[in-house]
C-alpha positions in Angstrom: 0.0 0.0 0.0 1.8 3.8 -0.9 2.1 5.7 1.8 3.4 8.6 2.9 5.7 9.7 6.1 6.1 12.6 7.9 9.2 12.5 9.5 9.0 15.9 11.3 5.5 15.0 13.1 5.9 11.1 13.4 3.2 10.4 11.6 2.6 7.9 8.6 -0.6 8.8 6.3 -1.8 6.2 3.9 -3.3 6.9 0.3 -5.7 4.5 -1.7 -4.0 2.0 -4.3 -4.6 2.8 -7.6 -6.3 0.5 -10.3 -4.7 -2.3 -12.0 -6.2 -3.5 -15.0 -5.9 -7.0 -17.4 -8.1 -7.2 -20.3 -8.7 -10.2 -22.4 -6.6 -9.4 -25.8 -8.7 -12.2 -28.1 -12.2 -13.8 -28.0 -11.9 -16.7 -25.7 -11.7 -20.3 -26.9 -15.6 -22.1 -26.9 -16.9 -22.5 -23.9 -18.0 -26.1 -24.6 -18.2 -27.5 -21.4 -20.8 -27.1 -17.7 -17.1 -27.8 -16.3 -15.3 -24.3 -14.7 -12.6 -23.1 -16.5 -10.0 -20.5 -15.6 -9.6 -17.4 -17.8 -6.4 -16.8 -16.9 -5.6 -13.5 -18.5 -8.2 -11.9 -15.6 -6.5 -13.9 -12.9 -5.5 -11.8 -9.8 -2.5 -12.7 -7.6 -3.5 -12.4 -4.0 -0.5 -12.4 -1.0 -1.8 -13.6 2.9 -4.0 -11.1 4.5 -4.3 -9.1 1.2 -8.3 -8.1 0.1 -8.6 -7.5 -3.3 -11.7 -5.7 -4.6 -12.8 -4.8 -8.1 -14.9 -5.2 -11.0 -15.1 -7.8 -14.1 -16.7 -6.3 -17.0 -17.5 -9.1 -19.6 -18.8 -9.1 -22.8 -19.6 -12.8 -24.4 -21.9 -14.6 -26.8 -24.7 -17.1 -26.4 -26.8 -19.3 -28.3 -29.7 -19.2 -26.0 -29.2 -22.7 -25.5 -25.2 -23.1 -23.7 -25.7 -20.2 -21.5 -22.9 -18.5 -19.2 -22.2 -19.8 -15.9 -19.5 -18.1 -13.8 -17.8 -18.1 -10.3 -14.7 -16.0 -8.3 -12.6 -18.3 -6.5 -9.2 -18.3 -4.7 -7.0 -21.1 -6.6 -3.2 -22.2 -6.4 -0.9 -21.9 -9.0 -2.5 -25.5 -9.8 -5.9 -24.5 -10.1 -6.9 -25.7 -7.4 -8.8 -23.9 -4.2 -6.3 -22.7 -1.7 -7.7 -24.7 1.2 -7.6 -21.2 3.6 -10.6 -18.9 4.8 -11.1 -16.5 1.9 -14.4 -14.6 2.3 -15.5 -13.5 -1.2 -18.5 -12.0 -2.4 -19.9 -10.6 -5.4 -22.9 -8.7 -7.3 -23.7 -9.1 -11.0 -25.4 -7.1 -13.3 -26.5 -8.9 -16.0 -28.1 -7.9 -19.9 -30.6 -10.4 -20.7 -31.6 -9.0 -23.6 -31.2 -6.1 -26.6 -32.9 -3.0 -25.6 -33.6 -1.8 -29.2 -36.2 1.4 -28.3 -36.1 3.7 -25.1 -33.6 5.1 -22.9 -34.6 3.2 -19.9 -34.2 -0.6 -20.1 -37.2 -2.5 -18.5 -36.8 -4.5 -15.8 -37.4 -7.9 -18.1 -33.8 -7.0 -19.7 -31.6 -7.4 -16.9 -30.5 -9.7 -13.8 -29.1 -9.2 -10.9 -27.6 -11.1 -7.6 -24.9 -11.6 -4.9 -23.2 -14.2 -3.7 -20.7 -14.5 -0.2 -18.6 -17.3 0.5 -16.4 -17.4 3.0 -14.4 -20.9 1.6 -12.3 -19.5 -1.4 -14.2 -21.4 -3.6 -16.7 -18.7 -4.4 -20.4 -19.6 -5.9 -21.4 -20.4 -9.1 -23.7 -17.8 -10.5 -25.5 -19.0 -13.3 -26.6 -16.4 -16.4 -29.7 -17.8 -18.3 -30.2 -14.7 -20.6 -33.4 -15.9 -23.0 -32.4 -15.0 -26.0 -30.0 -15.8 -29.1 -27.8 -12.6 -29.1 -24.1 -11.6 -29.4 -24.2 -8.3 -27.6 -24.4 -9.7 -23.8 -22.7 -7.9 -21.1 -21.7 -9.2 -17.4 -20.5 -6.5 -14.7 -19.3 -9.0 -11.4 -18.6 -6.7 -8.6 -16.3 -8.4 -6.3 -14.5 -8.3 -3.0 -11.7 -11.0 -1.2 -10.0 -10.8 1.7 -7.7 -13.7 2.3 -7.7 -14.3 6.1 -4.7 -16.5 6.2 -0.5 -16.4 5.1 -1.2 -18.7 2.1 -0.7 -16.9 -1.2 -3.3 -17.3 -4.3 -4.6 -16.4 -7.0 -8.4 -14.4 -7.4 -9.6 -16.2 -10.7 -12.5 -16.0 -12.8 -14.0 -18.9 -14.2 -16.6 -19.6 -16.8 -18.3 -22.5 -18.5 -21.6 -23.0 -20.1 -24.6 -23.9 -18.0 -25.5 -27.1 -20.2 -21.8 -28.6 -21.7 -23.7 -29.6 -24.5 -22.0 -27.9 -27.1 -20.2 -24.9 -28.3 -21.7 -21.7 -28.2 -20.9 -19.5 -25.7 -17.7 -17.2 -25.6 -15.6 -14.6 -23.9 -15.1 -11.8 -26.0 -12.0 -9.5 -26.6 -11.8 -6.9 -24.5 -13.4 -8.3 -21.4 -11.4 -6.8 -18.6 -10.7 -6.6 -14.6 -10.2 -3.4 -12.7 -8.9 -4.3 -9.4 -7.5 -2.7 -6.2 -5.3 -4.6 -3.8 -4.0 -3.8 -0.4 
């Protein structure tokens, strides 16, 4: 964390961190499978006792039939769960459909919920948006604090909700704004 000391009064003043930021460079390979996958380019290293809060902003595809399932977890260099306490929780804003007329999308259009977890594994949101679209959008607020010494990594994992086939994807661009302390 930056911070600042005044040597003449003895005092040390601490300022926010700024924002970090990864974004996904190239549409994502299919996700073709109900089985979580890491999207390693939006993976977040997290140190013992650090808290890491931040937002992904997603943008995918769907066929209306292999919709997007997702979860924030706290995983090893081995994608695995760090077996410490890491309390995470999120909120997700989610566009269930085009909004072709209006300024103000109706409440049909989008979805919304939260999740806490206090495991590292996280929770497994899934997005079930209706329709056969390329234009969807994902916002996943998040916050972790990691409440032992074990080191990790904040990942974010996605899958479709049926495995059937392909027809879901993470597009370019997708990103993760994050703080860290």
């Amino acid at each position: 964390m930056p911070f600042t000391n005044n040597t003449t009064r003895g005092t040390v003043v601490y300022s926010p961190p700024t924002w970090e930021c990864k974004i996904l460079a190239n549409d994502g390979s299919s996700l073709s499978s109900a089985t979580l996958a890491t999207q390693s380019e939006l993976s977040i290293p997290i140190g013992g006792f650090e808290r890491v809060f931040g937002v992904y902003t997603l943008w995918y595809d769907s066929d209306n039939t292999n919709e997007l399932s997702y979860r924030i977890a706290n995983f090893d260099n081995q994608d695995t769960p760090v077996v410490v306490a890491t309390t995470i929780a999120t909120q997700s804003i989610a566009s269930s459909a085009e909004i072709t007329s209006g300024a103000t999308p109706s409440a049909a259009g989008l979805e919304s919920t939260g999740t806490f977890s206090t495991d590292g594994n996280g929770e497994t949101v899934g997005v079930d948006v209706g329709a056969d679209t390329s234009a969807l959008w994902l916002q996943v607020h998040f916050n972790a604090i990691s409440t032992a010494a074990t080191k990790g990594n904040i990942v974010f994992q996605a899958a479709n909700i049926t495995g059937t086939a392909s027809g879901t994807h993470l597009l370019a661009g997708s990103y993760v704004e994050y703080k860290k302390w």
